[in-house]
C-alpha positions as a printed Julia matrix, in Angstrom:
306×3 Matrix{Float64}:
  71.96  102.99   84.69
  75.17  105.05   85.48
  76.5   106.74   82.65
  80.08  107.02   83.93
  81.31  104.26   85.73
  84.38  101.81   85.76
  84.69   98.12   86.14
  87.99   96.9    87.58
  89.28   94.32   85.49
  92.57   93.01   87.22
  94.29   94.91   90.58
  96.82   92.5    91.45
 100.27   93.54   90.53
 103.16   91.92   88.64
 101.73   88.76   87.26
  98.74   86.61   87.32
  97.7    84.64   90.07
  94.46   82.27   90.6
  93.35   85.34   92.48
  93.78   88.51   90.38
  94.32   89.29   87.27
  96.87   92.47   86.52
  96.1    96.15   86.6
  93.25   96.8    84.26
  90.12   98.81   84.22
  87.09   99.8    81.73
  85.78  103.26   82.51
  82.35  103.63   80.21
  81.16  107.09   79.66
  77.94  107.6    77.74
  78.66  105.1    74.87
  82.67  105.41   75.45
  84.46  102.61   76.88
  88.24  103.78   77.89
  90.55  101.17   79.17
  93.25  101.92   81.66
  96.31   99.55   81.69
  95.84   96.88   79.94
  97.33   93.33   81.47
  96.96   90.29   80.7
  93.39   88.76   80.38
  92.09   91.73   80.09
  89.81   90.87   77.09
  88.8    87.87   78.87
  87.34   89.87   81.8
  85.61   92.59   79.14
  83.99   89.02   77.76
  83.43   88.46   81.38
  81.56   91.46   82.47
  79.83   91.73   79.56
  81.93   95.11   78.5
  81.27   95.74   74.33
  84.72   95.81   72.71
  83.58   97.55   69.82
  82.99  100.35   71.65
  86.73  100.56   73.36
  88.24  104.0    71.33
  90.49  105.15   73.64
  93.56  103.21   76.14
  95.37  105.02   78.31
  98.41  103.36   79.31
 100.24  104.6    82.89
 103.58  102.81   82.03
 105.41  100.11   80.26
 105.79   97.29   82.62
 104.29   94.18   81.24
 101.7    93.86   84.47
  99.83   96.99   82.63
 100.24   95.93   78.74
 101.06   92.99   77.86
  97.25   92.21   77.27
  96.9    95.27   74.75
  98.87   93.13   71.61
  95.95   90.25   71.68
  93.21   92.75   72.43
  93.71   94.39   69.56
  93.78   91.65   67.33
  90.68   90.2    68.33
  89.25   93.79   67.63
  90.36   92.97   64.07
  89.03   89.56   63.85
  85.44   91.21   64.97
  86.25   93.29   62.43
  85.86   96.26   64.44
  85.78   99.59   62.55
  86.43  103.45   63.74
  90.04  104.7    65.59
  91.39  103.15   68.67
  93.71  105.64   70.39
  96.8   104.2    72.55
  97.74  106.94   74.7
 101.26  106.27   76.05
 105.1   107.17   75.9
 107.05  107.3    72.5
 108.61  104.19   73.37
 105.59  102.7    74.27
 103.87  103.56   70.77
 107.17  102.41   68.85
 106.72   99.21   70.69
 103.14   98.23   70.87
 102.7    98.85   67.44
 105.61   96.43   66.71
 103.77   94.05   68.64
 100.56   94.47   67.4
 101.76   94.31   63.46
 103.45   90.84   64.55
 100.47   88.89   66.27
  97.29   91.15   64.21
  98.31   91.54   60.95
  95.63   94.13   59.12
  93.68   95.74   61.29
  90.04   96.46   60.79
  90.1    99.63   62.5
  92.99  102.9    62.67
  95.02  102.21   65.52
  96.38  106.04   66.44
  98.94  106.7    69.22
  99.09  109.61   70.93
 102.52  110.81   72.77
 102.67  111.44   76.49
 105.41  113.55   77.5
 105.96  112.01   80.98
 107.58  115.28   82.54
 105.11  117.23   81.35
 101.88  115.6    80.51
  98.68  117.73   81.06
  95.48  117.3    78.9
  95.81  114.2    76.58
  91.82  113.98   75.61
  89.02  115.75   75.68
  85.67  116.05   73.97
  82.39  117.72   74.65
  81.56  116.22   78.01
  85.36  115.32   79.35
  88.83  115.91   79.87
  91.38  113.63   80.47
  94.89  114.69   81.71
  97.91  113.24   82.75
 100.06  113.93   85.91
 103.48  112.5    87.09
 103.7   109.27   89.18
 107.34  108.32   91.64
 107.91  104.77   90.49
 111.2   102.94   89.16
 110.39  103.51   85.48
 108.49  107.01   83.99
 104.75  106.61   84.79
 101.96  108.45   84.68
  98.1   108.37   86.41
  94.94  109.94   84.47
  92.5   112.27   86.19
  88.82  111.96   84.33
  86.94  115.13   84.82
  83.65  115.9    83.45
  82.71  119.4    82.06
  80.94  121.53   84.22
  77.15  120.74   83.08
  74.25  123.11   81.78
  72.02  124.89   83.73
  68.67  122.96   84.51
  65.18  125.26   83.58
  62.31  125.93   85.57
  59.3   125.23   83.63
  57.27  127.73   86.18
  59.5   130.53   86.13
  59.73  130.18   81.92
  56.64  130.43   81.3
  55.67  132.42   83.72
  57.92  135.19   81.5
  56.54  133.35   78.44
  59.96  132.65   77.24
  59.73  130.99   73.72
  61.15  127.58   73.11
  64.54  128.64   70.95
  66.3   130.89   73.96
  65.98  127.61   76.46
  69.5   126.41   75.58
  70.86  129.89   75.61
  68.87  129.9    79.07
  70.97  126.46   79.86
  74.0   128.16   78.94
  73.82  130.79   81.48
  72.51  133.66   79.62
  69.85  136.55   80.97
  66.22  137.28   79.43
  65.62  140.48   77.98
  62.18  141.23   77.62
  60.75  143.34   74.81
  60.28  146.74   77.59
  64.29  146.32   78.11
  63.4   144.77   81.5
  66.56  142.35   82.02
  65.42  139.15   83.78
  68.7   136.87   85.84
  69.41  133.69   84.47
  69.44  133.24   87.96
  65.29  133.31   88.08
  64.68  131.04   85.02
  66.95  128.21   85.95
  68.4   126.2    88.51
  71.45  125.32   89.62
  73.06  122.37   87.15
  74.08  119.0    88.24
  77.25  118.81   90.06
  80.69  117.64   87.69
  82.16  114.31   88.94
  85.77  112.77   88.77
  87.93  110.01   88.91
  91.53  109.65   89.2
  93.61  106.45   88.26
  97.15  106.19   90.05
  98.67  102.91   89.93
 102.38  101.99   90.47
 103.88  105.05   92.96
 105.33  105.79   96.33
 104.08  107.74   98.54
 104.18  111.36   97.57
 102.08  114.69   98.79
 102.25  115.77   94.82
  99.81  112.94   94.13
  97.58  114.22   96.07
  97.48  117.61   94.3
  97.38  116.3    91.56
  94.29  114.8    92.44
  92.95  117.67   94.97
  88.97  117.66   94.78
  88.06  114.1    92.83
  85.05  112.01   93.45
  86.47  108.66   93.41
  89.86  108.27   93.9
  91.91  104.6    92.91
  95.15  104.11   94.48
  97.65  101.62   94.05
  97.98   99.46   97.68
 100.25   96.54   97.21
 101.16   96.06  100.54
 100.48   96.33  104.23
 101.91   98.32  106.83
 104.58   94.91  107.96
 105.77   96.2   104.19
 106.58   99.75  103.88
 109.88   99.46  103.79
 109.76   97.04  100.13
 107.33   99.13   99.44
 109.31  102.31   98.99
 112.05  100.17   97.74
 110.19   98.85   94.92
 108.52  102.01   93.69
 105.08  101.45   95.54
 102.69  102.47   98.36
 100.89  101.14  101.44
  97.5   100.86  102.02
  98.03  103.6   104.4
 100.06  105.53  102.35
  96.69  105.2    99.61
  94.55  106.82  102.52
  97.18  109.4   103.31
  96.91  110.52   99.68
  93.52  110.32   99.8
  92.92  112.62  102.7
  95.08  115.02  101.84
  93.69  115.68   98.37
  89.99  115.5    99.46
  88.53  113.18   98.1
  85.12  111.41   99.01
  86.11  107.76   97.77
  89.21  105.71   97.88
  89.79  102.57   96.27
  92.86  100.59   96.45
  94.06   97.8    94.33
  97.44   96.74   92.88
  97.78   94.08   95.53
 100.87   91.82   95.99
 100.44   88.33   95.78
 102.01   88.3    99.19
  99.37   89.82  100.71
  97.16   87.57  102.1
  94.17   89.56  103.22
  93.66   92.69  101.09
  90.29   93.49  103.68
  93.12   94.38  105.78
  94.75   96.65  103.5
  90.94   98.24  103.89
  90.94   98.67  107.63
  94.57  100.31  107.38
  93.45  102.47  104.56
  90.96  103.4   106.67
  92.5   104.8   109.98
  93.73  107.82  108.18
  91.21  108.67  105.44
  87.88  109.49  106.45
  85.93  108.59  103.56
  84.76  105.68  101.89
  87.27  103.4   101.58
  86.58  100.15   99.12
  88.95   97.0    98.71
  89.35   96.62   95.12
  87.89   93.5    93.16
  87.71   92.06   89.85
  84.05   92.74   88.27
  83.72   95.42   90.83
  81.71   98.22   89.08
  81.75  101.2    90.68
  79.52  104.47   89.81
  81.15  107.68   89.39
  77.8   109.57   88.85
């Protein structure tokens, strides 16, 4: 089973249709769950795809239209009736904090659990989480309204041993994580051994990048230079660029433009408008100017970041 992977719980835009459900997605990591946006329904699709809520501890929150929120207030009072304990940390704007708690007081009453917010400066956002394994950081999005997307990189991992070359050298069990970490051997004649020798290389960092609600622009894709698995917004075609731009959003092709210019090995594209009628075209235009994997988002579509 993957140990870092995300589940797209709504990529249509605005409001709710009998297709989609609005922006929201669970990224688990180890025993984390992280939301991104939160829209409505989003607690019914966690219930859906089987998604623990007790273990949701951290929301990150791109900007304050009610397509990516407006599903946080009644999650967070169910966490209380399941009397959910621990911290859940809203990561969002200052108004966004002043506002969601209001909301959240009004319709949960006492909460079971410390809800925490924690202030994104939208002009200049950087790291907003890390821990042992991960960082999270922020970077500017171009819509109507300040928003934000969230890159999720992992640490760069520990060195793996060889069990031939270690005890070959007879190296005792209590250096092997200062072995991991990169150090040398010394043996007792001085004789220095490279790390090199007693270990191999470690498994390779992954990343994901979340950037919903932006028109096209070439600092996205810096922003986002080098990342695994890339999600872009897509919520229209290429009959649309011009409302597009208008309203603050991208093409499909615009999402593969991005895409190829930062790198990255997977695209998928969501957000779609309700007047879109075929998103597997949104795909195939995606596709003539990115040339890696492009995937059409979906609801319950879980996709494995490593």
């Amino acid at each position: 089973m993957s140990y870092f992977n995300v589940t797209i719980l709504g990529c249509g835009s605005a409001s709710p249709t009998v297709r989609h459900f609005p922006s929201a997605q669970a990224l688990v990591y180890n025993h984390h769950v992280m939301l991104i946006d939160c829209g409505e329904g989003a607690q019914l699709q966690l219930r859906r795809y089987k998604i623990p809520f007790s273990r949701i501890d951290n929301v990150f929150l791109t900007h304050l239209h009610g397509d990516h929120i407006l599903g946080l207030p009644g999650l967070l009072a169910t966490l209380s009736l399941h009397e959910v304990e621990g911290a859940v940390t809203v990561h969002t704007f200052a108004e966004g904090a002043r506002e969601l708690k209001r909301m959240a007081d009004f319709v949960g009453g006492e909460r079971s659990f410390n809800l925490e917010f924690d202030i994104i400066d939208p002009k200049n956002p950087g790291t907003i989480y890390e821990d042992n394994n991960l960082v999270v950081s922020a970077f500017p999005l171009k819509h109507r309204v300040p928003c934000v997307g969230f890159r999720f990189d992992e640490k760069p991992k520990r060195r793996h041993i060889d069990s031939e070359a270690t005890k070959y050298y007879g190296v005792p069990y209590y250096l092997m994580d200062s072995l991991r970490e990169g150090m040398d051997l010394v043996l007792p004649d001085g004789t220095v051994v490279a790390n090199e020798r007693l270990t191999k290389d470690p498994t390779p960092s992954k990343s994901y990048a979340y950037c919903s609600d932006t028109t096209f622009d070439p600092a996205v894709a810096e922003a986002v230079r080098g990342v695994d698995v890339l999600y872009h917004e897509a919520t229209y075609g290429d009959d649309a660029e011009a409302k597009a731009a208008g309203r603050g959003h991208c093409t499909a092709r615009q999402a593969g433009m991005i895409a190829q210019m930062a790198g990255a090995k997977t695209l998928v594209i969501g957000h779609f408008s309700q007047s879109v009628p075929n998103e597997d075209e949104l795909g195939r235009q995606a596709a003539e100017v990115f040339d890696g994997t492009v995937i059409v988002g979906r609801e319950g579509l879980k996709i494995d970041i490593a």
